[in-house]
Rosetta silent file (secondary structure, phi, psi, omega in degrees, C-alpha in Angstrom):
SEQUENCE: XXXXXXXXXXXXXXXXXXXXXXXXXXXXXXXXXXXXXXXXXXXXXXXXXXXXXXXXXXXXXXXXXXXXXXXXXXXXXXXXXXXXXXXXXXXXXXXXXXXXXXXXXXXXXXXXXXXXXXXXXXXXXXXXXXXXXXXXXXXXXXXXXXXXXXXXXXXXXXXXXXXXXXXXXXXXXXXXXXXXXXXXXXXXXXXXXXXXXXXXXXXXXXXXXXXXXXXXXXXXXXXXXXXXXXXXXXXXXXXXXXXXXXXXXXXXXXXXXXXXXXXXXXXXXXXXXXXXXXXXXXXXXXXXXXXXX
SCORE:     score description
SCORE:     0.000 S_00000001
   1 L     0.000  129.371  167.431   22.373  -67.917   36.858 S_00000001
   2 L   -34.783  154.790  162.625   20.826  -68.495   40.466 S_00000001
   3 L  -118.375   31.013 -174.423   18.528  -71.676   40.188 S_00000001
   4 L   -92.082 -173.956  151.268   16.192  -70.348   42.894 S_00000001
   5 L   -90.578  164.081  169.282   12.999  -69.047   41.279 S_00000001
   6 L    74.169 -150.793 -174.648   10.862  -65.930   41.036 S_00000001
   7 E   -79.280  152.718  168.293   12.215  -62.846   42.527 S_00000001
   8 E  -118.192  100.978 -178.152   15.855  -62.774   44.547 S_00000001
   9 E  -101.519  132.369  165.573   15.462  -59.971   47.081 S_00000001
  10 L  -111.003 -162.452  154.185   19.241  -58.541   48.541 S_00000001
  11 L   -94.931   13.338  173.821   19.024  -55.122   50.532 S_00000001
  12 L  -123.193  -19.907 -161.485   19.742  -53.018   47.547 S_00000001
  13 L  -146.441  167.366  148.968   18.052  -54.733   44.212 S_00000001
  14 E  -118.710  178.703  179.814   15.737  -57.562   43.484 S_00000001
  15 E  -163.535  133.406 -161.069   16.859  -59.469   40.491 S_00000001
  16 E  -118.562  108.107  128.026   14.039  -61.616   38.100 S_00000001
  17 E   -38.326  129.061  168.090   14.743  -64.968   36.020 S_00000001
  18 E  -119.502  168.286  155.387   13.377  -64.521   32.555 S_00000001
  19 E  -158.405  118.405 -150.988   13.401  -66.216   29.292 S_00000001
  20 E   -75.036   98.828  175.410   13.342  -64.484   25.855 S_00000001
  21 E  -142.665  175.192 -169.702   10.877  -66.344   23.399 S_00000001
  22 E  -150.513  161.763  155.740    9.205  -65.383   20.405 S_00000001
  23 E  -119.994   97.736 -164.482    6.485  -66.492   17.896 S_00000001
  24 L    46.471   41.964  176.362    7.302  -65.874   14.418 S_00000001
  25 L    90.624   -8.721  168.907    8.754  -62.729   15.864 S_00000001
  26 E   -77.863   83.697  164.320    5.940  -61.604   18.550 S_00000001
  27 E   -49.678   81.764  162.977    8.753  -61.455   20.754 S_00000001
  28 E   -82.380  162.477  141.915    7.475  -62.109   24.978 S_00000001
  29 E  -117.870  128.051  172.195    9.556  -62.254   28.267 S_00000001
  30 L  -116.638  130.228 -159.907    8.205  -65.300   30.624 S_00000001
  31 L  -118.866  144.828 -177.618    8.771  -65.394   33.985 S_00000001
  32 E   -95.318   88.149 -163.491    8.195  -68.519   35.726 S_00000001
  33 E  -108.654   25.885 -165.112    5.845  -68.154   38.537 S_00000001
  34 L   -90.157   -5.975  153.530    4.639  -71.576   39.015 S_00000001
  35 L  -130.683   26.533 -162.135    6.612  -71.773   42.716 S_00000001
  36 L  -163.800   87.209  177.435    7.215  -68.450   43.626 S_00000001
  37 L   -55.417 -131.523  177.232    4.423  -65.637   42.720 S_00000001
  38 L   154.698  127.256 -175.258    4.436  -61.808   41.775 S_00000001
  39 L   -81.599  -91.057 -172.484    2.118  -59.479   42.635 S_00000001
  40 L   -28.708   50.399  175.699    3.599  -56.674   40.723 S_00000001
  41 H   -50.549  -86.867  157.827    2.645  -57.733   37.281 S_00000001
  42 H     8.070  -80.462  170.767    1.900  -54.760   35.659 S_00000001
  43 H   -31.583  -54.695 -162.392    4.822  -52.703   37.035 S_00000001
  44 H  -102.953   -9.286  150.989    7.175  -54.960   35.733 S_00000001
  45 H   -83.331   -1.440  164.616    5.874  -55.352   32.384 S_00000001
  46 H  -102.007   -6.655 -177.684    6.144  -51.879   31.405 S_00000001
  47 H  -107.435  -20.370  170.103    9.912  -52.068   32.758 S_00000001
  48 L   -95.597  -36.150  172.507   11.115  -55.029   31.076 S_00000001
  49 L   -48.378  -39.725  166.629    8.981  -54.575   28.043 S_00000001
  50 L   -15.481   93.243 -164.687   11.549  -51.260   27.500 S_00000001
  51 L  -101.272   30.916  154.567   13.017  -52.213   24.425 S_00000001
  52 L   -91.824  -43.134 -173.081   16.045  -48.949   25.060 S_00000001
  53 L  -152.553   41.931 -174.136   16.810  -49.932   28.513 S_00000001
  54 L  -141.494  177.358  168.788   15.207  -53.169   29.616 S_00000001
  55 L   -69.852  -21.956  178.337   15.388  -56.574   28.324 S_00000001
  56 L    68.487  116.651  173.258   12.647  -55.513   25.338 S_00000001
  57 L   154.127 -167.513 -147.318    9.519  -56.813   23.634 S_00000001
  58 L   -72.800  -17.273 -175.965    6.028  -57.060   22.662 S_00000001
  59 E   153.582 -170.254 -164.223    5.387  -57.575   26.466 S_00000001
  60 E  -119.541  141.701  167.300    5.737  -60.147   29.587 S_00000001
  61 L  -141.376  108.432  166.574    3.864  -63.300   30.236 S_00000001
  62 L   -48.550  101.883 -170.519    3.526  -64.635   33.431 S_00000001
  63 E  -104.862  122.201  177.004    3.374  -68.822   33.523 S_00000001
  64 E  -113.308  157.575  177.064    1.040  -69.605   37.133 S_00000001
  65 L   -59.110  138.186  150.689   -0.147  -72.602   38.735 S_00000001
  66 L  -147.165  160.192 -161.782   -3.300  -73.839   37.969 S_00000001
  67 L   -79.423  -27.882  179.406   -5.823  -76.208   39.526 S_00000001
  68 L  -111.892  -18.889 -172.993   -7.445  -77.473   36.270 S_00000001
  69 L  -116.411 -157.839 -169.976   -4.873  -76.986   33.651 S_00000001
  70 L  -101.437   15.542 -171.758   -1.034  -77.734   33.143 S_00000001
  71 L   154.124  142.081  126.669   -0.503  -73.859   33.796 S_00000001
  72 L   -35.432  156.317  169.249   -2.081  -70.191   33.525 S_00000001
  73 L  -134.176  144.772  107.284   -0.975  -67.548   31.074 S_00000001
  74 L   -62.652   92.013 -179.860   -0.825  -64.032   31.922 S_00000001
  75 L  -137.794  133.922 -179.259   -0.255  -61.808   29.624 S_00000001
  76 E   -60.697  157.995  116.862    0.956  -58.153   29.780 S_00000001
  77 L   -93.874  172.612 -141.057    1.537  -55.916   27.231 S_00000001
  78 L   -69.702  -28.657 -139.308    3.968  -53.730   26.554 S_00000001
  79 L  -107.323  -44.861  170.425    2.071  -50.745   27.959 S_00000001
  80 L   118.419  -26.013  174.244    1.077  -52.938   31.291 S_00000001
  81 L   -38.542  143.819 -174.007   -2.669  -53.476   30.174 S_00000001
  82 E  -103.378  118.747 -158.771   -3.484  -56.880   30.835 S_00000001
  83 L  -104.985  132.219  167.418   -4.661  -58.971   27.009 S_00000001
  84 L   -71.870  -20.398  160.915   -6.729  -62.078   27.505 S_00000001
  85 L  -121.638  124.856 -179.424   -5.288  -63.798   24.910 S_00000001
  86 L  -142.722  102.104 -148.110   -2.109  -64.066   23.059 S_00000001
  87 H   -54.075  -54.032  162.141   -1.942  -66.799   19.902 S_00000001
  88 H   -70.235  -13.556 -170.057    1.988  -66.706   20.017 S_00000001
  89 H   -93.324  -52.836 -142.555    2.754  -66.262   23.153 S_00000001
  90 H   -74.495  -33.781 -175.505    0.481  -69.043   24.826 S_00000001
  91 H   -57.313  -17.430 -169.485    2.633  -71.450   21.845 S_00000001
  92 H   -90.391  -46.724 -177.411    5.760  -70.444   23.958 S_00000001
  93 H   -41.880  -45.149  159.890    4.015  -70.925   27.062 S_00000001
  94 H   -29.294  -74.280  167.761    3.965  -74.757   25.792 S_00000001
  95 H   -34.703  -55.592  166.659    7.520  -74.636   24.787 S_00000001
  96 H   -42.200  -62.150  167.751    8.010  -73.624   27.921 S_00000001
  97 H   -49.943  -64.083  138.229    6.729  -75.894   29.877 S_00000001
  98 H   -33.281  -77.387  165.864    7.676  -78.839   27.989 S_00000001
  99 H   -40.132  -39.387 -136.987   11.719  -77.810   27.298 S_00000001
 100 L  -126.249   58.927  176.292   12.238  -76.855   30.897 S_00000001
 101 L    31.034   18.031  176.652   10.528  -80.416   32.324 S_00000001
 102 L   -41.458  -79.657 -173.831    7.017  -78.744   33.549 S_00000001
 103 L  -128.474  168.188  168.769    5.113  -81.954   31.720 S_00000001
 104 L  -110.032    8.378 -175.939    5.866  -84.598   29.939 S_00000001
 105 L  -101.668  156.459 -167.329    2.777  -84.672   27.633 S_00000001
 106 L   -88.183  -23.026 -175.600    2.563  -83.748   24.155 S_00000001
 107 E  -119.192  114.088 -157.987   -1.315  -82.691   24.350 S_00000001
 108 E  -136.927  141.849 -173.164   -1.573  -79.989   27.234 S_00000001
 109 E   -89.449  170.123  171.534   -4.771  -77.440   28.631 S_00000001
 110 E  -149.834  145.342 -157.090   -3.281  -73.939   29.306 S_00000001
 111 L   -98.336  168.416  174.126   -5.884  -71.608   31.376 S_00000001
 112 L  -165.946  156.262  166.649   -6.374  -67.480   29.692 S_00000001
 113 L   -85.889   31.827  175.225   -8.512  -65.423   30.642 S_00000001
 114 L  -128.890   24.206 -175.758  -10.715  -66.032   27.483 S_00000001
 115 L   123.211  165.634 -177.599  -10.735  -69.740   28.581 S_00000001
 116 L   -70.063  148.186  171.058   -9.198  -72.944   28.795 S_00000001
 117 E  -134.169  164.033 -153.082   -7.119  -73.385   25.442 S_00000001
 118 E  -127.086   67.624 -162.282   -5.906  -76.687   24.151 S_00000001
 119 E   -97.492  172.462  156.857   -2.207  -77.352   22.582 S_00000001
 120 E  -147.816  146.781 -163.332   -0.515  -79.985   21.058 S_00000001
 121 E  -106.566  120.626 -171.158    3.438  -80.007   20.974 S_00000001
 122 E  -101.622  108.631 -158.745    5.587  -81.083   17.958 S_00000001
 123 E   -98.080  113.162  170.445    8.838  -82.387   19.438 S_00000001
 124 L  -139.165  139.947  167.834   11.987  -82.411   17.223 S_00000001
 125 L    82.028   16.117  145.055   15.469  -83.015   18.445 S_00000001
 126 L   109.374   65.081 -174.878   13.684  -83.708   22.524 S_00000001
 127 L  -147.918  102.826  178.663   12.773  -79.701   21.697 S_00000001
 128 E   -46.809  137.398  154.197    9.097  -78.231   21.088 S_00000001
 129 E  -115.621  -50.547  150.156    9.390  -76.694   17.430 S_00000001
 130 E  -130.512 -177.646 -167.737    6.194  -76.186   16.894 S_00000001
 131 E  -126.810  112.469 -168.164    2.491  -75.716   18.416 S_00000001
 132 E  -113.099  112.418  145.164   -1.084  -76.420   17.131 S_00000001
 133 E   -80.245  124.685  148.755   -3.742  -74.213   19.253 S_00000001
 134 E   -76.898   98.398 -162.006   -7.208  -74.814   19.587 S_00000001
 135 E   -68.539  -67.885 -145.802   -8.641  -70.843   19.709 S_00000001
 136 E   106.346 -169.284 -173.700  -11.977  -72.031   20.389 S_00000001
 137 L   -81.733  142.223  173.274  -14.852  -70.696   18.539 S_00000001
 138 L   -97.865  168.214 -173.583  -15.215  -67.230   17.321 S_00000001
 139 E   -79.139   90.893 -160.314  -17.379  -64.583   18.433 S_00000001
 140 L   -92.917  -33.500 -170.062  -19.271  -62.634   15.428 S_00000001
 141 L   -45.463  131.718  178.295  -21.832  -60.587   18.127 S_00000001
 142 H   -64.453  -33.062 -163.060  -20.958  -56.883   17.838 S_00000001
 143 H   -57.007  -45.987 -164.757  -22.288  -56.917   21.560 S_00000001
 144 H   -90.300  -92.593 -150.192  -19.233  -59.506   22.633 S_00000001
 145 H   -29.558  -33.268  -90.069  -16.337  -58.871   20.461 S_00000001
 146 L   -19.482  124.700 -174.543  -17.098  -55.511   21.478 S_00000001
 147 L  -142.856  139.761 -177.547  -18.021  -52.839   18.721 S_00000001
 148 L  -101.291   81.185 -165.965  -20.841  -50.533   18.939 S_00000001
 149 L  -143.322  135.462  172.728  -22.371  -51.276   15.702 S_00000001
 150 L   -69.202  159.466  173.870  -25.996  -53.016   14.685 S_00000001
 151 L    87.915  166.969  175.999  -27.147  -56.407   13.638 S_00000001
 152 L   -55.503  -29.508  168.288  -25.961  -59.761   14.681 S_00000001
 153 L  -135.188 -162.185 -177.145  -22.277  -59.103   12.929 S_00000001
 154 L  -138.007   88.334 -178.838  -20.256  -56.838   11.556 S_00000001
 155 L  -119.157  137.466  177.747  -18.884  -57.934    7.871 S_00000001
 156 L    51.463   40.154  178.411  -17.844  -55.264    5.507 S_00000001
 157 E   -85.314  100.054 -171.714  -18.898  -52.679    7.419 S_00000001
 158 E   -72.885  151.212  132.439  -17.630  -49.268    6.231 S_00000001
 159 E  -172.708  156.599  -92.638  -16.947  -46.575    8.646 S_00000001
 160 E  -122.217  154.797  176.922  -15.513  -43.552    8.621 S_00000001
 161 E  -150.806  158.654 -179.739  -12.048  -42.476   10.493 S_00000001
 162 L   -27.614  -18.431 -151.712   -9.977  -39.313   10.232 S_00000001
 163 L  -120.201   15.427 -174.048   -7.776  -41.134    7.058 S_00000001
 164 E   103.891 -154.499 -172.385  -10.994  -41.891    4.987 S_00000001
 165 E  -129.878  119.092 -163.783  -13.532  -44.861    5.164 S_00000001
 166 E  -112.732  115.830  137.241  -12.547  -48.386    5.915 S_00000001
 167 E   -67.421  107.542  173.195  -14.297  -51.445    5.315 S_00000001
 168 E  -126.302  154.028 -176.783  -14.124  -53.696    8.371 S_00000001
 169 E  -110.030  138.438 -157.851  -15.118  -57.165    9.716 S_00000001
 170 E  -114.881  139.141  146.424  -15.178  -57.666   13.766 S_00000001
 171 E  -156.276  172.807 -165.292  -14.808  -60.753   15.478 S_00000001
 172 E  -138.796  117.468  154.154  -13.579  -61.859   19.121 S_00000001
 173 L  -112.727   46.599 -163.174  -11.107  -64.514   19.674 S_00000001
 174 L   130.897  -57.420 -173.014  -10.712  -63.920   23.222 S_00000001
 175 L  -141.908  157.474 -157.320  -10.063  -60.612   22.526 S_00000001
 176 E   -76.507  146.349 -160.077  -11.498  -57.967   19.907 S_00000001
 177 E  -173.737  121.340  156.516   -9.807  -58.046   16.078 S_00000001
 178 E  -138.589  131.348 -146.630  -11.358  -56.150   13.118 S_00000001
 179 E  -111.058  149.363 -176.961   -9.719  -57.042    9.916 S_00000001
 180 E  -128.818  141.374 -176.917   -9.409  -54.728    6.694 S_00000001
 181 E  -111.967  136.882 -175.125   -8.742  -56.283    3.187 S_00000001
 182 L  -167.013  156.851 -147.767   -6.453  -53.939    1.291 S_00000001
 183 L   -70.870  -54.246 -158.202   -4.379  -54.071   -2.000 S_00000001
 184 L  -113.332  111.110 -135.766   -0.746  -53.758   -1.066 S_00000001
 185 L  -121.652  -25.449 -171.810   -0.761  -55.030    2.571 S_00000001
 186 L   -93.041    8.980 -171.242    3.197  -53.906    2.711 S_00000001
 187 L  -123.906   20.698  168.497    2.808  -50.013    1.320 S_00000001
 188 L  -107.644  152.253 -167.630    0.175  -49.431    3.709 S_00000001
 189 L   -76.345   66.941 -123.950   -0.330  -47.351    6.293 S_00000001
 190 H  -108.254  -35.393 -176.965   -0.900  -49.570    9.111 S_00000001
 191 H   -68.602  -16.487 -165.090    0.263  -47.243   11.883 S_00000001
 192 H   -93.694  -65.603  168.451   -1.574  -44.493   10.960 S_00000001
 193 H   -56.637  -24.009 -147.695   -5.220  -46.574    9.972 S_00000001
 194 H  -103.362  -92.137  158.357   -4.309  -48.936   12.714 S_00000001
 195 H   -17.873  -35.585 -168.032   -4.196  -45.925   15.688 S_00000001
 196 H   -83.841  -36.801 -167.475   -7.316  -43.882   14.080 S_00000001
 197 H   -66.909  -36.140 -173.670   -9.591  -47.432   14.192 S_00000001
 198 H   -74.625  -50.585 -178.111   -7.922  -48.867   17.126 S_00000001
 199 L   -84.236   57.609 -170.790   -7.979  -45.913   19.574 S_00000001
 200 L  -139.753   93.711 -145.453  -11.666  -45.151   18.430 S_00000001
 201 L  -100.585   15.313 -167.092  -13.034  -46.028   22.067 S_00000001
 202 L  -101.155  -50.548  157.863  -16.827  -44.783   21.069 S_00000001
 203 L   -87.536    1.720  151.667  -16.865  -47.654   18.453 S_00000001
 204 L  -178.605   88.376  144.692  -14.787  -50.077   20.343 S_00000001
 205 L     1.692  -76.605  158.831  -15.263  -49.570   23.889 S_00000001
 206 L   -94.735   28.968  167.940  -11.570  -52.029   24.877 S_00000001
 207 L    74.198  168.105 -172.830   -9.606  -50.754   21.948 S_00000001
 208 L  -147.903  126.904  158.590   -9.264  -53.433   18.739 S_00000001
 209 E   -63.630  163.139 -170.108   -6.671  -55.060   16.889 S_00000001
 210 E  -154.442  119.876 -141.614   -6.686  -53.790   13.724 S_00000001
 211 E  -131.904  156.851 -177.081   -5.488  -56.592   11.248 S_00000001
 212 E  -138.308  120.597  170.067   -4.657  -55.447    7.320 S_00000001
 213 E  -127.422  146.140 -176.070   -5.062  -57.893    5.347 S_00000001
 214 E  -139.899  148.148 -167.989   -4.271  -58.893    1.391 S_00000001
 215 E  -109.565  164.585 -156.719   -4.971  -62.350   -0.294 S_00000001
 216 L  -112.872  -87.551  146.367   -2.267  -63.746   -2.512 S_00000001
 217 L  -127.363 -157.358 -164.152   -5.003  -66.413   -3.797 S_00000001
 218 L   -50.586  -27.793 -159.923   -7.399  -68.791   -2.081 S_00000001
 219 L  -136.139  -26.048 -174.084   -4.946  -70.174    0.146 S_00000001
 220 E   -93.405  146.444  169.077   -2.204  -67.859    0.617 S_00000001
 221 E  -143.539  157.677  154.827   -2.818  -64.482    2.692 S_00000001
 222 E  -139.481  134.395  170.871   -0.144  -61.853    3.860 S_00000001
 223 E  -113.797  134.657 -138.015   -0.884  -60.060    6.993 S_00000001
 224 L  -144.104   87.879  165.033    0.233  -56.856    9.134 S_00000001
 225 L   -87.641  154.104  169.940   -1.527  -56.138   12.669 S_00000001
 226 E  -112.230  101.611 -151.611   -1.688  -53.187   14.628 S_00000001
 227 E  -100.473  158.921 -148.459   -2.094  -54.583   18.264 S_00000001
 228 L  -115.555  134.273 -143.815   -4.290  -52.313   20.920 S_00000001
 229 L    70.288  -39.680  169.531   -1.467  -51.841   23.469 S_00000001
 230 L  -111.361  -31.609  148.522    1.636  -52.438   21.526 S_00000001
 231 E   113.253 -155.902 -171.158    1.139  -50.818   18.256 S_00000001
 232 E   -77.840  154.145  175.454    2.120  -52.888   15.020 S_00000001
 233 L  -126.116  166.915  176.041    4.076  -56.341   16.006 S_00000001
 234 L   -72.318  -20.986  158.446    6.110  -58.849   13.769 S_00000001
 235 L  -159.898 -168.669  169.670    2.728  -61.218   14.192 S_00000001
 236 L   175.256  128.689 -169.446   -0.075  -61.862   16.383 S_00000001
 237 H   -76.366  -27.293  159.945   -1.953  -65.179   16.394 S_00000001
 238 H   -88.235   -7.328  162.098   -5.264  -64.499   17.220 S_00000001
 239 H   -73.255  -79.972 -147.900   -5.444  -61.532   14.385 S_00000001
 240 H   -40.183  -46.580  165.353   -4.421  -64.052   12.342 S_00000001
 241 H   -41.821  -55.732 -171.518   -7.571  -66.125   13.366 S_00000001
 242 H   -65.178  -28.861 -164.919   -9.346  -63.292   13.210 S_00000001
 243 H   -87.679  -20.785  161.428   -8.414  -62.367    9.967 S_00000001
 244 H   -55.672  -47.709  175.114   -8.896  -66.319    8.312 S_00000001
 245 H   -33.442  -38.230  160.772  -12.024  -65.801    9.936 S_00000001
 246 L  -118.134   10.418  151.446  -13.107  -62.838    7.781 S_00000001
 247 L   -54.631  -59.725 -168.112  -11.368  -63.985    4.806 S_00000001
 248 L   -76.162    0.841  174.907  -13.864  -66.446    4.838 S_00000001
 249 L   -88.995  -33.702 -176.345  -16.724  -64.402    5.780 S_00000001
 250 L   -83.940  -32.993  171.775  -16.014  -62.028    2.956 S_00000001
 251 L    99.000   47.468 -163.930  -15.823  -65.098    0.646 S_00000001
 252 L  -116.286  -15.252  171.536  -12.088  -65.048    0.064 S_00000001
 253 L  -156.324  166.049 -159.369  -10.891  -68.464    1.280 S_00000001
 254 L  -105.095  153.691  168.410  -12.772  -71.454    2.167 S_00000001
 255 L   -36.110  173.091  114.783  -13.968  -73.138    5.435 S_00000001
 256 L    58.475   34.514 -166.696  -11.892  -76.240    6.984 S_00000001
 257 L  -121.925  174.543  173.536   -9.006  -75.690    4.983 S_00000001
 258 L  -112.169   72.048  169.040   -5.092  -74.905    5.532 S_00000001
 259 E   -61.876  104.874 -173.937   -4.671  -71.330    5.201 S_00000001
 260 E   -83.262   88.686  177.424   -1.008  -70.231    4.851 S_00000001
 261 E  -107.054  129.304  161.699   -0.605  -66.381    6.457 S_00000001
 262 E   -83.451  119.914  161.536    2.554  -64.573    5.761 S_00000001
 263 E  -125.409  167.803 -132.145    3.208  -62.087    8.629 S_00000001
 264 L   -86.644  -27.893  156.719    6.036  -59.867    8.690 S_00000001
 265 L   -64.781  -38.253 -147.344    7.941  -62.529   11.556 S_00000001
 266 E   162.422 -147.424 -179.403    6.769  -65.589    9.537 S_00000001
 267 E  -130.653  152.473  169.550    3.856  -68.114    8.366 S_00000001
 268 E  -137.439  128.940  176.318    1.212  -69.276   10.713 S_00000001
 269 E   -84.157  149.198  167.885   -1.614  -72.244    9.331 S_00000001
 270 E  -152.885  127.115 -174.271   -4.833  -71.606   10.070 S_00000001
 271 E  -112.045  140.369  163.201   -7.925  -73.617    9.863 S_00000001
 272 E  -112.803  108.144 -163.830  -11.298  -72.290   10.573 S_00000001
 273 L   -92.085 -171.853  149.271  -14.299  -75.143   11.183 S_00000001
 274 L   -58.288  -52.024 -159.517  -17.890  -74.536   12.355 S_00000001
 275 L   -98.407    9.170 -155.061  -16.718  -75.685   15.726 S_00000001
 276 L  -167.727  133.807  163.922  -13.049  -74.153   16.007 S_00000001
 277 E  -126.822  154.623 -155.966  -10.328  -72.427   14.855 S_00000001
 278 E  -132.790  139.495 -161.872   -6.812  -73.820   15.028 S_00000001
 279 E  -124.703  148.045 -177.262   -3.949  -72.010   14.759 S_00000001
 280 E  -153.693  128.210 -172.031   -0.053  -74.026   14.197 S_00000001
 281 E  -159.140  136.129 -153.483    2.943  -72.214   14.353 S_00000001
 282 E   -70.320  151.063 -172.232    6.577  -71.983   15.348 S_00000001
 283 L  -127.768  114.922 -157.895    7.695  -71.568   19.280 S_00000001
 284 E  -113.726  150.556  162.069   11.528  -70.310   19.446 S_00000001
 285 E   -98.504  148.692  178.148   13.246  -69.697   22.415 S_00000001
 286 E  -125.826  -17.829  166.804   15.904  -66.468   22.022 S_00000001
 287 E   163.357  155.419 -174.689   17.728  -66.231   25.224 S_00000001
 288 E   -95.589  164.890  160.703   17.998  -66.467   29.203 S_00000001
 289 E   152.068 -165.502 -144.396   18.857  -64.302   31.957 S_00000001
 290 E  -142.327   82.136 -148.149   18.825  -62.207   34.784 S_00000001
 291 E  -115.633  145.694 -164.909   17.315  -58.465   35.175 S_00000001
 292 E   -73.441  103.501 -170.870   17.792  -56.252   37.764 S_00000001
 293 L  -122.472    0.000    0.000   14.245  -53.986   38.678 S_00000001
């Protein structure tokens, strides 16, 4: 592999460094832009994302320079819309960063466009394994998250979609997540409920995750998202947040606690305080290389 960065322009191709990483199976490709930009985010997130004739995955995330943190996140989806937040991916961003001599600190800012975020890096073998994010606080105003629904929140709120009548609870961790509690979380229909709620742009205005969730007991949850761009994924880290979040809203697990969610890549802990929620989870790397666009 070239060691120059960025893009490699010839006269017939360009050709892009990558690296393959995933969180509990919310598979990104991260491109290293920290000496060498790209304009042409977008573009090349809907071409690499290709999981028939591209490199393949949930989408691309671009790690940039930044003036206040130890790096920017970007992140694409699969589709090319650009998501302000992404719980697994920003853990890779870490990995990243870390593995491939970026910093040498274990407690590192990372910029999003939903804010400064806050990691700490679990080192085993001189290799991040795992990542504990600080999400920040969440957002219950219907006005913010955004859902165009009354009162200051939205908990247990039926309402009605093509498939029947859903109860759902809204919050914004960055980005909009409305969580459903349902019996059988792995016989469910998530693509079907997940598309009528999520593409329902008259009650949420910038599309919604749409997180299905079933509790095991007090402490245990297993969870299934349908992400607004990419469609269901093997996890997603700030549904999970969202979804301790209205566990505990609903009165199904407790504050300030260690909540153990099974999603269909793996488990992610998640504590929700009054001032924070913190999310800790595995950061894998899956492979390098070199794609042609």
């Amino acid at each position: 592999m070239s060691q120059d960065k960025g893009i490699k322009k010839t006269k017939t191709e360009q050709k892009l460094d990558f690296v393959k990483m995933h969180g509990c199976g919310n598979d990104y490709i991260y491109v290293d832009c920290l000496d060498a930009p790209i304009d042409n985010m977008e573009a090349i997130a809907i071409k690499l994302s290709d999981r028939h004739f591209s490199v393949g995955g949930d989408g691309v995330i671009f790690i940039c320079p930044s003036e206040k943190c130890d790096a920017t996140m970007r992140m694409f989806n699969s589709d090319g819309s650009e998501g302000k937040m992404c719980g697994n991916g920003i853990r890779c961003v870490g990995k990243y960063l870390y593995d491939n001599g970026k910093t040498d600190k274990l407690d590192i800012t990372v910029d999003t466009l939903s804010g400064v975020k806050r990691l700490k890096l679990f080192v085993r073998d001189c290799k991040v394994d795992s990542v504990k994010v600080d999400m920040g606080a969440v957002v219950l105003d219907p006005k913010q998250v955004p859902v165009n629904l009354d009162g200051d929140c939205v908990i247990d709120r039926p309402i009605r979609t093509p498939l029947g009548t859903y109860n759902i609870t809204c919050t914004s961790m960055g980005n909009p997540h409305c969580t459903l509690f349902v019996d059988d979380v792995m016989n469910f229909d998530v693509a079907g409920v997940g598309a009528a709620i999520g593409h329902n742009t008259e009650l949420f205005p910038e599309g919604v995750n749409v997180g299905f969730m079933q509790a095991v007991d007090r402490t245990h949850f297993k969870l299934r998202v349908f992400e607004r761009g990419s469609g269901e994924t093997m996890a997603c880290g700030s549904g999970t947040c969202a979804a301790v979040v209205a566990a505990a809203l609903n009165g199904k697990c407790d504050k300030d606690t260690d909540i153990s969610v099974r999603v269909l890549g793996g488990e992610l802990i998640i504590r929700y305080t009054d001032d924070a929620v913190y999310m800790t989870g595995e950061a894998r790397e899956a492979f390098r290389g070199v794609v042609r666009l």
